[in-house]
TIKE-839504 format. One record per residue (C-alpha): residue in one letter; residue number from 1; x, y, z. Coordinates in pm, whole numbers, plus 50000, padded with zeros to 5 digits. Layout:
{type:A | seq:NUM | px:X | py:Y | pz:Z}
...
***
This chain:
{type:X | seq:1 | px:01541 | py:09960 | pz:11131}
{type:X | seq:2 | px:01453 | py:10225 | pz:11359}
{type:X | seq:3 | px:01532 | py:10597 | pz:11286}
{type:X | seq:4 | px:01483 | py:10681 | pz:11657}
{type:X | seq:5 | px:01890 | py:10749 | pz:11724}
{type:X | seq:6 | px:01826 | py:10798 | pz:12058}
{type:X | seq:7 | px:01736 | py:10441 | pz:12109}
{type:X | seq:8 | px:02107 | py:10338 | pz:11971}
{type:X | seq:9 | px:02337 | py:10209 | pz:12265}
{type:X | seq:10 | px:02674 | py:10277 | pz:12203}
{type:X | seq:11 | px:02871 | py:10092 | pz:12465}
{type:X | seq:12 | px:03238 | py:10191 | pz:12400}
{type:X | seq:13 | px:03417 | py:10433 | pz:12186}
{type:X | seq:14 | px:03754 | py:10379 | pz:12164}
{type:X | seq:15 | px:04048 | py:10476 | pz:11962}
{type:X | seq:16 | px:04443 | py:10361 | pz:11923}
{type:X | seq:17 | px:04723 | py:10672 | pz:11885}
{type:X | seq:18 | px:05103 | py:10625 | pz:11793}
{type:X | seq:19 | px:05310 | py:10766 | pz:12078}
{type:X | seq:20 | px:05576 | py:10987 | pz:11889}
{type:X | seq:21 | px:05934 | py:10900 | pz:11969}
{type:X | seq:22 | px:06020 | py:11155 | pz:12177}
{type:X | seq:23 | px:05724 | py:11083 | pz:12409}
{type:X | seq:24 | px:05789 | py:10706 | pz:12404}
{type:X | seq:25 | px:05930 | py:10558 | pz:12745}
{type:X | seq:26 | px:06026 | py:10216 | pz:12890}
{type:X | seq:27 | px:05833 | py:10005 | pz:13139}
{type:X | seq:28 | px:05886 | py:09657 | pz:13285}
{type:X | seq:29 | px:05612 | py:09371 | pz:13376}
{type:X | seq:30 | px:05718 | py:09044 | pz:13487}
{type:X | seq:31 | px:06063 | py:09089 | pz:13428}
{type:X | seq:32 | px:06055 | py:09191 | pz:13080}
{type:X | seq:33 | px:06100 | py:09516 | pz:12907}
{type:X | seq:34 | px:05910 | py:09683 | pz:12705}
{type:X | seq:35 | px:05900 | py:10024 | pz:12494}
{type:X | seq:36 | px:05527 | py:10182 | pz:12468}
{type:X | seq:37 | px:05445 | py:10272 | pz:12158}
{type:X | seq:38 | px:05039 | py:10291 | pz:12142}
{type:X | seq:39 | px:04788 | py:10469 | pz:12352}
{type:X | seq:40 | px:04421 | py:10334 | pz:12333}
{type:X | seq:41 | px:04206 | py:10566 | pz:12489}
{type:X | seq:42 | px:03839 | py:10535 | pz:12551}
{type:X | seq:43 | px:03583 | py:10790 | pz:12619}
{type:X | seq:44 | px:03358 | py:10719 | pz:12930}
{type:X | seq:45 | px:02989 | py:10762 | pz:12980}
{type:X | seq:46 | px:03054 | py:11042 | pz:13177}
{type:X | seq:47 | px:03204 | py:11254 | pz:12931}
{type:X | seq:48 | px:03618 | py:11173 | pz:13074}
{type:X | seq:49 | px:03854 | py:10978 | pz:12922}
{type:X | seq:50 | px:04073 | py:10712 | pz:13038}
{type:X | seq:51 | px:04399 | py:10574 | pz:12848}
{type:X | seq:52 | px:04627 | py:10257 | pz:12857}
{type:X | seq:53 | px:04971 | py:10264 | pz:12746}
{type:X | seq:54 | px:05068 | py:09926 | pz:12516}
{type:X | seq:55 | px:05430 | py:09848 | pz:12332}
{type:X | seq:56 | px:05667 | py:09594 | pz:12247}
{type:X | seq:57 | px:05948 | py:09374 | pz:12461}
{type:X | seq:58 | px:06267 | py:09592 | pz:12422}
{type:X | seq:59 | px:06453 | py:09202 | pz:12336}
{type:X | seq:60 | px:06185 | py:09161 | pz:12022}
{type:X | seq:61 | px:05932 | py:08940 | pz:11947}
{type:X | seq:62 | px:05573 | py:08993 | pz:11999}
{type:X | seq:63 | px:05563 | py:08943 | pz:12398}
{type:X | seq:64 | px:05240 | py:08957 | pz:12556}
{type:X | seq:65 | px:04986 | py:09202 | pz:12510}
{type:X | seq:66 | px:04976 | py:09422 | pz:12794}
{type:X | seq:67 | px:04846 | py:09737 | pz:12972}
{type:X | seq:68 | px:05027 | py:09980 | pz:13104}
{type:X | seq:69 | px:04941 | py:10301 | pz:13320}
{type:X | seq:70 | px:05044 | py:10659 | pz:13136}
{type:X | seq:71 | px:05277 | py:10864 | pz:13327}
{type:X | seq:72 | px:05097 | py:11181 | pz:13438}
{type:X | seq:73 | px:05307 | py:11453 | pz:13202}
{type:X | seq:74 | px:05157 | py:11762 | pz:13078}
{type:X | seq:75 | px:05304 | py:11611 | pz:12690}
{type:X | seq:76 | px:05118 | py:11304 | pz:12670}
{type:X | seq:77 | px:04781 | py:11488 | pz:12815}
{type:X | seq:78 | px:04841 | py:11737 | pz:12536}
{type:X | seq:79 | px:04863 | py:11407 | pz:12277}
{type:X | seq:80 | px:04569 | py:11278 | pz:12441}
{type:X | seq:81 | px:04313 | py:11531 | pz:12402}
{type:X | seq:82 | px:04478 | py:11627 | pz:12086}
{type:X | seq:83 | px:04397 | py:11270 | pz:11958}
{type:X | seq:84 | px:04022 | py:11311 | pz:12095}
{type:X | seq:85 | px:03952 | py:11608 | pz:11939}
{type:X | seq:86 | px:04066 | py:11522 | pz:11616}
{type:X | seq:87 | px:03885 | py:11134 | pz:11640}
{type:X | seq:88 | px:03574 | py:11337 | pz:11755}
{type:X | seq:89 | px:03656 | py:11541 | pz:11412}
{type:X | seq:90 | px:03695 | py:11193 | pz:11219}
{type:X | seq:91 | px:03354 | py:11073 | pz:11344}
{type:X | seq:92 | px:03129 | py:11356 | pz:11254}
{type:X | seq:93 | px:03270 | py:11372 | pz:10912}
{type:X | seq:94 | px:03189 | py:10997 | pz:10829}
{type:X | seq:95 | px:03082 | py:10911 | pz:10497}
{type:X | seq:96 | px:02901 | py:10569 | pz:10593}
{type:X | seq:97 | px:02962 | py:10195 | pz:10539}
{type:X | seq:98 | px:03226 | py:10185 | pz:10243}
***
């Protein structure tokens, strides 16, 4: 294997953060409910990031696994970079394969 880490393409970097409760809101798609629980936001090749809101149907049950846009508040910005930084943290401090 090469040591050249320049030559490594990394083609997504992604990661998954729990909404808290008091930043958790409703949507609806296709006539169903659902409460949004999970943000999975990825980090672009340009540097930005870009973030997708997922949950559960408000009736139960698994429902269908779907996207949703993030409202544009100054709280859930704050819990998105928050959770960047501290994934960015995570990486660097990796101890290799377990």
């Amino acid at each position: 294997m090469s040591s050249d880490v320049d030559d490594v393409d990394v083609s997504a970097l992604a990661i998954n953060v729990t909404i808290p409760e008091a930043l958790r809101w409703n949507d609806t798609r296709r006539g169903e409910a659902f409460t949004l629980t999970t943000l999975n936001v990825r980090l672009l090749p340009d540097g930005h990031l870009a973030v997708k809101a997922y949950g559960k149907p408000v009736a139960g049950g698994r429902g269908a696994y779907v996207s949703f846009p993030v409202p544009d508040t100054p709280e859930l910005a704050a819990l998105v970079a928050q959770a960047a930084t501290r994934a960015g943290e995570l990486w660097t401090a990796h101890r290799g394969l377990g």
